[in-house]
Structures are given as C-alpha cells and as structure tokens.
C-alpha positions in Angstrom: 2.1 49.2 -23.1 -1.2 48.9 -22.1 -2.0 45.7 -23.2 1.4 43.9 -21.1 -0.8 45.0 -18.0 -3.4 42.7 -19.2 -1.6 39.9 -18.7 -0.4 40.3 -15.4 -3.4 39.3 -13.4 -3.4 36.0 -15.3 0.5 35.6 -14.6 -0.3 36.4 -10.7 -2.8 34.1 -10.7 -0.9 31.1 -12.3 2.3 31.6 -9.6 -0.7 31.7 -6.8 -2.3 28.5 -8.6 1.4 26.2 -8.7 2.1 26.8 -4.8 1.2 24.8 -2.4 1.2 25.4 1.5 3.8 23.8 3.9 0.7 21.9 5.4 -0.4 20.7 2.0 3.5 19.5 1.4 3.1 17.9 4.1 0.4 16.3 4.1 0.9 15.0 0.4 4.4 13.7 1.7 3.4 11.7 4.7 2.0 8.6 3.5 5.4 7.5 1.6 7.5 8.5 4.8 4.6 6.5 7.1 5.7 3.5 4.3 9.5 3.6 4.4 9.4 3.8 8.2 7.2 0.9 8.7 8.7 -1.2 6.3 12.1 -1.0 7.7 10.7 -1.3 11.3 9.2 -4.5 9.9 12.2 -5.6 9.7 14.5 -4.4 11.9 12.3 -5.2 14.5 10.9 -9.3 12.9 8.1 -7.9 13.3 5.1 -7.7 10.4 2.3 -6.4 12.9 4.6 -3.1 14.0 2.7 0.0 13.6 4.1 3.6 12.8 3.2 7.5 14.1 4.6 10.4 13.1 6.1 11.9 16.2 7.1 15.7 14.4 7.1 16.6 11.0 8.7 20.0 9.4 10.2 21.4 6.5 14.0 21.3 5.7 15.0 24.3 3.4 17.2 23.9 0.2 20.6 22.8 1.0 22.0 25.0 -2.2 20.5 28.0 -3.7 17.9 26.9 -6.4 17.6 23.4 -4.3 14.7 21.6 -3.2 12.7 22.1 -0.3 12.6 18.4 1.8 10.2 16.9 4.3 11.8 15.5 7.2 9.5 13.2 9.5 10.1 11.9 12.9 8.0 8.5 12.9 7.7 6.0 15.7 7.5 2.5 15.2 6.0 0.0 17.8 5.7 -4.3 17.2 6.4 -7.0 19.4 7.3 -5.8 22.5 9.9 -3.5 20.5 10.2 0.4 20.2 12.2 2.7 17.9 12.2 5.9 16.2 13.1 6.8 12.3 13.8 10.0 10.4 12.2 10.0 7.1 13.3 12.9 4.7 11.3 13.0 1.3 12.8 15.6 -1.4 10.1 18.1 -2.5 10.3 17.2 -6.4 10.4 13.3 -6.0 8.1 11.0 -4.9 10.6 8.8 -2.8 11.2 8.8 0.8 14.1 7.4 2.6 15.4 6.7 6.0 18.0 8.4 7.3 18.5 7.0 10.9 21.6 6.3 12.0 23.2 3.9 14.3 20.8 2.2 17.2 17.1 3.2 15.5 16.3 1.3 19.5 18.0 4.1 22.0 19.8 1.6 23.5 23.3 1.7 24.6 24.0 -2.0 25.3 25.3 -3.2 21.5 22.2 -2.8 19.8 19.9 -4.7 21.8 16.2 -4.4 21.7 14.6 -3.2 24.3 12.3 -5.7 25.5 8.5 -4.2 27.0 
C-alpha cells in the first residue's frame, strides 16, 4: 500500500506538466488564425498589402462531452481603402484554423459592396 503513494506525486506532477493555460492556448493559436484571416482578406478584398488585428479572442468549450476545446478569434482586416471583420475558430487538437464568417465579411447592407474609405 505504501509504495502506490509513491507514485502519486509523480502522477500529479505529469497532469500539472501536459496543461496548458487558456492564455498559453491562445497565444500558441493566434498566429495560424492571424494567417487564414489575412489570406482570405487578401483576397476578398484584391488586396495583397491588407493587414490583420485581432479585435477579441476567447475560448469556445467542447461542443460534446469528451470534445475539444476551440479558439475562436475576432480579427480585423484593413487594405486598400477596404474594411472587414473575420471569425477564425482553431480546434484545440489540430493545428488548422478556418474562417467561419458568413455572409457580407464588409458590414454592408447594399449587395455586398465594399465600403470605400
């Protein structure tokens, strides 16, 4: 009996060691998500010199039970006189990133117009 209790520090110790903080996930996930959304605001927008933010980042919890945590990032994009804003989800486990934006990525309600500056 006595000698299962010598083992348990090290068990602690390896859980502690394989987590990783919701900053840390984070941070490791935002350089991908910073890629998707400036490569599609590239081209959505014609514009190669269009540059990206993040706006809001958080953490999306598992859909189902046993799931994987996700990344979800707000990122603006700006090029050319042209505006817009992409959610970028990136699935804890993977090292992908996609966009999920929907409709008008612009804001604008005149047929998918850009908006001009």
């Amino acid at each position: 009996m006595a000698k299962s209790f010598i083992f348990l520090p090290f068990i602690a110790l390896w859980f502690l060691t394989g987590c990783q903080t919701t900053q840390q996930f984070l941070d490791k996930k935002e350089p991908k998500a910073l890629q998707v959304a400036q490569s599609r605001a590239q081209f959505e927008m014609n514009c190669p010199d269009a540059t990206v933010t993040v706006i809001s980042k958080d953490v999306l919890p598992p859909i189902v039970f046993g799931g994987v945590e996700r990344a979800q990032f707000t990122i603006g994009a700006e090029g050319c006189g042209k505006r817009g804003t992409y959610t970028v989800i990136c699935p804890g486990k993977q090292d992908n990133c996609w966009d999920v934006s929907r409709g008008d990525p612009y804001g604008t309600s005149e047929g998918g117009r850009l908006l001009q500056r």
